[in-house]
C-alpha positions as CSV (number, residue, x, y, z in Angstrom):
1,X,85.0,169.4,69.6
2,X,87.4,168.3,71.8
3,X,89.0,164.6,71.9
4,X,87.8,164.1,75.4
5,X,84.4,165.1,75.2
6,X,83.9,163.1,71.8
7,X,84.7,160.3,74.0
8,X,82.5,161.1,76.5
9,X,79.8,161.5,73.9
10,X,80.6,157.9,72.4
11,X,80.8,156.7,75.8
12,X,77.2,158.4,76.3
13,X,75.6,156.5,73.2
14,X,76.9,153.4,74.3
15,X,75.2,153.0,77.2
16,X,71.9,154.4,75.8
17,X,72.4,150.7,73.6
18,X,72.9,148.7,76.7
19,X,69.2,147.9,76.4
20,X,70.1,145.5,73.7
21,X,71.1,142.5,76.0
22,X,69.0,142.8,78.9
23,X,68.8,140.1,82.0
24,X,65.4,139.3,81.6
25,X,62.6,139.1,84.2
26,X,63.8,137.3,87.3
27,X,61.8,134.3,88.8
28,X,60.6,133.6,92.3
29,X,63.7,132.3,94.1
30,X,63.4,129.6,97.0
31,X,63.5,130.4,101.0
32,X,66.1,129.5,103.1
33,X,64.4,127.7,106.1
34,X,65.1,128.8,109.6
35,X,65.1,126.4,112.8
36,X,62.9,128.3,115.0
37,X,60.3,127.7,112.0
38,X,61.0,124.0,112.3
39,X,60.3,124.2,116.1
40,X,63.3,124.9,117.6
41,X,63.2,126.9,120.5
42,X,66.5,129.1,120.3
43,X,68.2,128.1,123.5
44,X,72.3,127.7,124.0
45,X,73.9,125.6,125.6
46,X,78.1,125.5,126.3
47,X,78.1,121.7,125.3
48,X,79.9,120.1,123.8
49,X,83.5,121.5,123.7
50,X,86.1,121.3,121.2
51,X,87.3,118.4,122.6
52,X,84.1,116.9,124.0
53,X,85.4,113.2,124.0
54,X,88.3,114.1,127.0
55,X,85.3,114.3,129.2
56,X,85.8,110.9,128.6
57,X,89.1,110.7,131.1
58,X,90.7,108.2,128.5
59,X,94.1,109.6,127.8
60,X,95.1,106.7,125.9
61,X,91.4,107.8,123.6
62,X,92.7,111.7,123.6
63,X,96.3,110.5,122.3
64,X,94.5,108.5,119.4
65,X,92.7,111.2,118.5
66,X,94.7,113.8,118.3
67,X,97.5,111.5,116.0
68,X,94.4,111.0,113.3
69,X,93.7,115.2,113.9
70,X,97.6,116.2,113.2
71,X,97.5,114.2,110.1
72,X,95.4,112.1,108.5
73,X,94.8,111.4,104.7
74,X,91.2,112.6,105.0
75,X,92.0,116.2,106.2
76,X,94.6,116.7,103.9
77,X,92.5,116.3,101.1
78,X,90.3,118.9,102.6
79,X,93.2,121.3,103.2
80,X,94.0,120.9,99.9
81,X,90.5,121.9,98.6
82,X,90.8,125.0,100.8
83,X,94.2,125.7,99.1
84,X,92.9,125.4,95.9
85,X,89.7,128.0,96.9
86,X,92.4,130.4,98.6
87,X,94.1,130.9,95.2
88,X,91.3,131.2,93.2
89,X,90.7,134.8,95.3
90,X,94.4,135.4,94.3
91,X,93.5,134.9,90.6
92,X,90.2,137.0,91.6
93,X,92.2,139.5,93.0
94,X,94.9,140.4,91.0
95,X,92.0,140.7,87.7
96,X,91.2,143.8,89.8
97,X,95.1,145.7,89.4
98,X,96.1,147.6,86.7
99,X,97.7,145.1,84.4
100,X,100.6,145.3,81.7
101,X,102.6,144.0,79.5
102,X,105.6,143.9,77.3
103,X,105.7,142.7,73.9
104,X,108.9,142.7,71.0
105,X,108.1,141.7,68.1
106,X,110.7,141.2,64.5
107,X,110.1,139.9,61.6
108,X,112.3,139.8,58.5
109,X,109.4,139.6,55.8
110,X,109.1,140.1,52.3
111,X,105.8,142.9,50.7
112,X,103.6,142.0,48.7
113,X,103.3,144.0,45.8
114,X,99.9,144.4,45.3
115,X,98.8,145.4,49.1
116,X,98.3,148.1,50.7
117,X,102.5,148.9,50.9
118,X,103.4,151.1,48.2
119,X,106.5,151.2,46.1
120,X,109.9,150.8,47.0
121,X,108.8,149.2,49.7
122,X,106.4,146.7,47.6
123,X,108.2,143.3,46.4
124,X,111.1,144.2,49.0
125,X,112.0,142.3,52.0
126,X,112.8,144.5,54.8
127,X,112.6,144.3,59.0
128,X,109.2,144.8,60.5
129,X,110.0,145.6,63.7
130,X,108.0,146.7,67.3
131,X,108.4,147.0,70.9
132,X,105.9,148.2,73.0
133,X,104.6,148.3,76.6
134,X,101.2,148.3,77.8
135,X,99.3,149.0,80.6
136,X,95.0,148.7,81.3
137,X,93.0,148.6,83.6
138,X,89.2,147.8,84.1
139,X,86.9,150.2,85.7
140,X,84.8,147.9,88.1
141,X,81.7,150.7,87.5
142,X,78.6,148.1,87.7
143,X,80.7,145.6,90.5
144,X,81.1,142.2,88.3
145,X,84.8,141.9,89.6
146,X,83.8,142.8,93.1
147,X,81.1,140.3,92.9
148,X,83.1,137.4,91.8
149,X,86.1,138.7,94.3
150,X,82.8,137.6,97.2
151,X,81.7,134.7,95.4
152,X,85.6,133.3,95.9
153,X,85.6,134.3,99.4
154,X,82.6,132.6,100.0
155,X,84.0,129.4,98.4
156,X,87.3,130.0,100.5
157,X,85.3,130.0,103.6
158,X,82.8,127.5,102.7
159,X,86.0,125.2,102.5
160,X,87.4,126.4,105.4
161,X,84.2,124.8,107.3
162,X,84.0,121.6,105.1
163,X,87.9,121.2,106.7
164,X,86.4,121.6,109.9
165,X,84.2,119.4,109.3
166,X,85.9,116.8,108.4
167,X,88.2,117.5,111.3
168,X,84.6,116.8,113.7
169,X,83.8,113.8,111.5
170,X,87.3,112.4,111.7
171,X,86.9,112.3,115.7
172,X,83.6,111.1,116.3
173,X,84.4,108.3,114.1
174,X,88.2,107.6,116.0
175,X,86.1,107.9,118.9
176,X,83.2,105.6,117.9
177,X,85.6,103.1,116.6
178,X,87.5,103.4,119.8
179,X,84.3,102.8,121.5
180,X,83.8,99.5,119.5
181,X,86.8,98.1,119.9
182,X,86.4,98.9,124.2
183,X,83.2,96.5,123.7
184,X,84.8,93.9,121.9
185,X,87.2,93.6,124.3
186,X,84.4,94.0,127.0
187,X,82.6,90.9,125.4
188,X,86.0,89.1,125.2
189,X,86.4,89.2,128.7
190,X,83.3,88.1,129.7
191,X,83.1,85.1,127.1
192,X,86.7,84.0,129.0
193,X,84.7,84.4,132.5
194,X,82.2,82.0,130.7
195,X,84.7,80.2,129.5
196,X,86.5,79.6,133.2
197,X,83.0,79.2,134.6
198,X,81.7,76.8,132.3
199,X,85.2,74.4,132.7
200,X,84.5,75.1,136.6
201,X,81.0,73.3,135.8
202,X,82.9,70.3,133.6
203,X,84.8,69.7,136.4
204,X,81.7,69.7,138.8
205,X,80.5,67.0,136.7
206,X,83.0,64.9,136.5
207,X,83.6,64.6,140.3
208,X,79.5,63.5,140.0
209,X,80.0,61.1,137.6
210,X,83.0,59.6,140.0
211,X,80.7,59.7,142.7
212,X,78.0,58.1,140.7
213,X,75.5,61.2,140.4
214,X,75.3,62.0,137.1
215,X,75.8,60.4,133.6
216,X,78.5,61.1,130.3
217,X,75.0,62.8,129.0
218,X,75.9,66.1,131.0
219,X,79.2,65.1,130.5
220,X,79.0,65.8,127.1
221,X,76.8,68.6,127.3
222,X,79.4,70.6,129.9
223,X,82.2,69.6,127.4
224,X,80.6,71.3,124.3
225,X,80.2,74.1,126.3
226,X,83.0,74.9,127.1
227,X,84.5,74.4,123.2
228,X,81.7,76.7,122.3
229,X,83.4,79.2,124.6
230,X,86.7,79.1,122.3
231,X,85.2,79.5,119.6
232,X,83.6,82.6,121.0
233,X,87.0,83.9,122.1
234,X,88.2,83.0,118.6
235,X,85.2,85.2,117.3
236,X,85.9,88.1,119.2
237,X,89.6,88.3,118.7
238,X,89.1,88.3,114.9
239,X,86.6,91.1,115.2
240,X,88.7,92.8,117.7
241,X,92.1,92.6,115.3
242,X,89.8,94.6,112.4
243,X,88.6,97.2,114.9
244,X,92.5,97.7,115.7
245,X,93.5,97.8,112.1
246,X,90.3,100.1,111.2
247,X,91.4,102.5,114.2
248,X,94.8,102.6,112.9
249,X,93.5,103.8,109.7
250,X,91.8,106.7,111.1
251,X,94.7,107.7,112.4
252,X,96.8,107.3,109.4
253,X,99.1,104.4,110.8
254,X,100.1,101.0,109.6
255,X,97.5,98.4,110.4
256,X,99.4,96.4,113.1
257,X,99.8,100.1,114.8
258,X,97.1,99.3,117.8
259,X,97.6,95.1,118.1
260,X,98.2,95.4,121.7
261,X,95.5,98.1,122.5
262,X,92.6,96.6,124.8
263,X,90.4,99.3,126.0
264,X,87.8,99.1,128.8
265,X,84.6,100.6,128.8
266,X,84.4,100.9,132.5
267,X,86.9,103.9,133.1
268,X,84.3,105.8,130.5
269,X,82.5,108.0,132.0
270,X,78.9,109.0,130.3
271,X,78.5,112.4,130.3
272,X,75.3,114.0,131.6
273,X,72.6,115.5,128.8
274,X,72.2,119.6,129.3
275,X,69.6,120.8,130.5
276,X,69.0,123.1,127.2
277,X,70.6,121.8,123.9
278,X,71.4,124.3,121.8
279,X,68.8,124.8,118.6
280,X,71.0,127.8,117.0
281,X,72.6,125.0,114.6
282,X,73.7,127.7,112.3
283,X,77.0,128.5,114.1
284,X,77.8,125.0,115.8
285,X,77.6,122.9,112.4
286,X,80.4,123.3,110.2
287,X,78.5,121.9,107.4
288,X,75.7,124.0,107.7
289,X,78.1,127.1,107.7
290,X,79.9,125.7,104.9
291,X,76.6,125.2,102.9
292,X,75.2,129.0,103.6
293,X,78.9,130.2,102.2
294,X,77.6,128.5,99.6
295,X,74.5,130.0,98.8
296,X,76.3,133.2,99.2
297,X,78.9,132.5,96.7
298,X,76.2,131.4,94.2
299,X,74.2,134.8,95.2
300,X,76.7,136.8,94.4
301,X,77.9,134.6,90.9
302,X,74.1,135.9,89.2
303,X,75.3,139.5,90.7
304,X,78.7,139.2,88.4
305,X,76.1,137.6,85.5
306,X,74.0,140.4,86.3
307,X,76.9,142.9,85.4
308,X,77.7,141.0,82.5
309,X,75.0,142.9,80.9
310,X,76.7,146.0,81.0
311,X,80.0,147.4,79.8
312,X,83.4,146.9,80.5
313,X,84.9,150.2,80.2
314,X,89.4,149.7,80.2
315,X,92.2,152.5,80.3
316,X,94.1,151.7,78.1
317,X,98.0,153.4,77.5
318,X,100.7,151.9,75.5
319,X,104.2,153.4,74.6
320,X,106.7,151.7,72.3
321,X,109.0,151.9,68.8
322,X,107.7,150.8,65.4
323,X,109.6,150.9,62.1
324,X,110.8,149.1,58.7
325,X,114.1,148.4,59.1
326,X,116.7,148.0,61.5
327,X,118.4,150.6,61.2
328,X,115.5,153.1,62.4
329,X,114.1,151.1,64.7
330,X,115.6,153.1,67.8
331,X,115.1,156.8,66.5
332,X,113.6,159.4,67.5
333,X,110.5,159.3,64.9
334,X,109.8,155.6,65.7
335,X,108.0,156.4,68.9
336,X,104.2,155.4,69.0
337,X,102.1,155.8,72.4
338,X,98.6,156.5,73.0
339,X,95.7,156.5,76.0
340,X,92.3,156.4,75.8
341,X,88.9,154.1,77.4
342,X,87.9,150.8,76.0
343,X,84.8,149.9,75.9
344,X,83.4,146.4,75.3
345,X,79.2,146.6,75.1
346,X,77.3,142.9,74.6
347,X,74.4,144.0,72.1
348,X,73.1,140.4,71.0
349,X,74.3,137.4,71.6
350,X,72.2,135.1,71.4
351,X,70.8,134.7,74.3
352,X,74.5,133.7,75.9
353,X,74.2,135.9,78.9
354,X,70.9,135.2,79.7
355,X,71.3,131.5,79.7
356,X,74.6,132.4,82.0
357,X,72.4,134.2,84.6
358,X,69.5,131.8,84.6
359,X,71.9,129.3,85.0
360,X,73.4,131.1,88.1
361,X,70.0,131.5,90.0
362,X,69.5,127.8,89.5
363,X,72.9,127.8,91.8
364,X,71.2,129.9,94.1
365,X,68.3,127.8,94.3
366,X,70.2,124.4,94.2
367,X,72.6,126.1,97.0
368,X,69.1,126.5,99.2
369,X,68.1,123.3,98.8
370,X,71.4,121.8,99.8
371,X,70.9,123.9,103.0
372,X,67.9,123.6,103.5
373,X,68.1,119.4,103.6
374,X,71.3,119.7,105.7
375,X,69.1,121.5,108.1
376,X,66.5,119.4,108.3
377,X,69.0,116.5,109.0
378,X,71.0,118.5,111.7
379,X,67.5,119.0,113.4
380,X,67.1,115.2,112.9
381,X,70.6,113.8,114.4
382,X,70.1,116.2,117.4
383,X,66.5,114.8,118.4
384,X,67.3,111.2,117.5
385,X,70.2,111.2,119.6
386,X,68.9,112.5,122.3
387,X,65.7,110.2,122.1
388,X,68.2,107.4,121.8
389,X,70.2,108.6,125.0
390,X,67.3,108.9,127.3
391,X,66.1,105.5,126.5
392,X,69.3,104.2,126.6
393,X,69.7,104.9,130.2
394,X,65.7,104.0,131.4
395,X,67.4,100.6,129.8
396,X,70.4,100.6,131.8
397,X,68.5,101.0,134.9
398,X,66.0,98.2,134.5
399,X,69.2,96.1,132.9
400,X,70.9,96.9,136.3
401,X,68.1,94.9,138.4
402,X,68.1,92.5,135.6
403,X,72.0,91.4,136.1
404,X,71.5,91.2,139.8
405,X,68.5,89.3,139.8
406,X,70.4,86.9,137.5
407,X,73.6,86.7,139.5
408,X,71.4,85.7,142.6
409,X,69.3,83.0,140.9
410,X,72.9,81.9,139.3
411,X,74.7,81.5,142.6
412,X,71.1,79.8,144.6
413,X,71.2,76.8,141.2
414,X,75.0,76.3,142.0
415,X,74.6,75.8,145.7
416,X,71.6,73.9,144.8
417,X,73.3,71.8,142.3
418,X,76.3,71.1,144.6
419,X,74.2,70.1,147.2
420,X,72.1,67.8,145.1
421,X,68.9,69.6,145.3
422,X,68.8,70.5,141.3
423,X,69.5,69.3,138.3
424,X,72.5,70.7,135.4
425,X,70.0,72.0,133.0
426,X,69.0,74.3,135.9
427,X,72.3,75.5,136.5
428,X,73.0,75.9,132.4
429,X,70.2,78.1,132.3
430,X,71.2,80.4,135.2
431,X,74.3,80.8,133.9
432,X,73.4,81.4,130.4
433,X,70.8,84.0,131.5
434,X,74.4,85.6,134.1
435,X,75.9,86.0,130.6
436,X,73.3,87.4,128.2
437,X,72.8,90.4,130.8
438,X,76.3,90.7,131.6
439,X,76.6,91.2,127.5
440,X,73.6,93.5,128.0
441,X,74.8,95.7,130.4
442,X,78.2,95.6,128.3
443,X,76.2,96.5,125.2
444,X,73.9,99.3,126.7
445,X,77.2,101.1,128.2
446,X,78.7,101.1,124.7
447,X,75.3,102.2,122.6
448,X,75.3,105.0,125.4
449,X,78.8,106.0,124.6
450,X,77.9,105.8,120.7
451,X,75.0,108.4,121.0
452,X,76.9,110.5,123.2
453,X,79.4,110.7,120.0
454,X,76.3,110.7,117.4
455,X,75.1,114.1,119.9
456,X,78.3,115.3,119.7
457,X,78.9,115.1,116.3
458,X,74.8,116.6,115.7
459,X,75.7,119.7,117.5
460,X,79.2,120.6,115.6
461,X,81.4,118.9,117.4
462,X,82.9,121.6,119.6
463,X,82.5,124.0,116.4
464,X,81.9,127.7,116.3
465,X,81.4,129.7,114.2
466,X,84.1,132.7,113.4
């Protein structure tokens, strides 16, 4: 009988034993849940773009946010997470070559005399001496390095969304805070319009009391309004420096980066709802792509556990010099090579691999979840937003008729009170009902502009899927 076919023979047996270890009855694994189940109706929609917020037409807004997008601390980390995932399908990779190696080994070493060396060679110290090179290779048969090889992609490109979405999260929070700092400054200015008015109103008084119309009682009383008013302004610079230093942080600059930036809310222009918003989150949300990579990688981890089950089977060839002594070491007769298969079978173990691939399907099933709730909350975001944006601008236009109404009433309590027909406490209130809807207005624009963001960012942020 031939070498070959003895081998084949062995090889033959070895497989028959393969029943030894066995995976084991699988269990019921969990469903991934799909939008148009949760109500969504499938339509598409072009909105919003890559870089939704320049619908904006803030250029100093687009310049921020691109400096936090070229290099900011946040991203970086996430690039280097993707880094890290792209080697690991090098390492992945290169398991699949043929590999070899070269190993020398001498030794000066003295024999016992009561092993296996026989006499003179027993009790003498001579050179043990080898050199040889060797080469294997694995035989993916059953696919475990092919299914690990997918498992690292999927964690390569699972990463390579988790950087893109941190890339959507690091705008919609430059631009939020952006937006923030715009109605600061917004309320800044109209606490300083209070502030002028309200010393317009001291001096009203004060030419009453000359003309002996009213008393130090609304003297007083205009006075402390208009100190309230600094201490407004004083309010609203502080909050405004920590909206400047947070921006500046996004961005990755130094804190006093922004101290002169004052934006305005008024050159923002909303943008319009669409008519259709897209439901096919699956593409548009980086983090839901980045969590189905996932359960694919884990998916295809229980397929390599799976394959643990079965044999490796190796070529292995090797081809070197062998000798005691020195001076033989390089003839002719102190050649050894040989080629053959290798073959590694698990027969028990325990229960080792078992306990492996259970523990992979509970990665499946924990990857499913993990989409499955980031679902959920995408669907959410989207309808929460655009609930918020529709009321949002029923407010505005009943806030509209609100602010003139109060200008009107304002302007008839001055004329009024200038002409003697009213009394100060009229006039306070008309002004202090000017300056709550003015702050109204001021703060409806800037909750409109933060759920056009918080839409934005529910949608993907401009993302598509590859």
């Amino acid at each position: 009988m031939s070498r070959t076919r003895k081998s084949l023979m062995t090889l033959a047996a070895a497989l028959a034993l393969a029943a030894c270890a066995t995976p084991g009855p699988a269990g019921t694994p969990r469903t991934l849940l799909q939008s148009a189940a949760l109500g969504a109706d499938g339509t598409t929609a072009p909105w919003p773009e890559a870089r939704w917020w320049s619908a904006w037409g803030d250029a100093t807004l687009d310049a921020i946010v691109d400096q936090a997008l070229a290099g900011a601390p946040g991203l970086q980390a996430a690039e280097e997470r993707l880094r890290v995932a792209r080697i690991a399908v090098q390492a992945t990779r290169a398991v699949e070559k043929p590999q070899g190696k070269l190993s020398v080994e001498l030794s000066d070493q003295r024999f016992t005399e009561h092993g296996l060396i026989p006499p003179p060679l027993a009790g003498s110290i001579e050179w043990n001496n080898s050199a040889q090179i060797g080469a294997s290779w694995e035989l993916d048969l059953f696919g475990r390095r092919r299914a690990e090889l997918d498992a690292a992609i999927g964690q390569v490109r699972a990463a390579q969304a988790d950087a893109q979405a941190a890339r959507v999260l690091l705008a919609t929070q430059v631009a939020a805070t952006y937006v923030d700092l715009a109605r600061v400054a917004e309320a800044r200015r109209i606490a300083a319009e209070s502030r002028s008015q309200r010393e317009q109103i001291l001096a009203l008084v004060r030419q009453r009391i000359a003309a002996g119309l009213d008393t130090r009682v609304e003297l007083r009383q205009a006075e402390g309004l208009v100190a309230q008013s600094r201490v407004e302004i004083e309010a609203l610079d502080e909050a405004a420096a920590r909206t400047r230093h947070a921006l500046a942080e996004l961005a990755g600059q130094g804190p006093n980066t922004y101290d002169t930036l004052t934006p305005s809310l008024a050159p923002l222009h909303s943008a319009s709802l669409p008519d259709a918003l897209p439901a096919d989150l699956i593409g548009r949300r980086a983090d839901l792509v980045a969590q189905r990579w996932r359960v694919d990688a884990a998916t295809n981890q229980v397929d390599a556990a799976k394959a643990q089950f079965y044999p490796d089977i190796n070529l292995v060839a090797f081809v070197g010099l062998s000798s005691l002594g020195l001076d033989r070491f390089v003839d002719a007769g102190s050649r050894t090579y040989g080629v053959g298969p290798a073959l590694h079978l698990p027969l028990f173990d325990g229960g080792r691999l078992r306990a492996q691939l259970e523990t992979r399907r509970a990665d499946v099933d924990a990857a499913i979840v993990a989409y499955n709730g980031t679902l959920l909350r995408a669907l959410r975001e989207v309808a929460d937003e655009v609930t918020s944006l529709r009321a949002i601008e029923r407010q505005q236009q009943a806030q509209a008729e609100a602010t003139a109404a109060a200008d009107a009433a304002y302007e008839l309590a001055v004329q009024r009170y200038q002409a003697g027909l009213g009394n100060f406490l009229v006039v306070l209130t008309a002004q202090t009902n000017v300056l709550a809807q003015r702050r109204a207005a001021s703060d409806l624009k800037a909750r409109h502009l933060a759920a056009e963001i918080g839409l934005a960012r529910a949608l993907g942020g401009g993302y598509r899927d590859a």
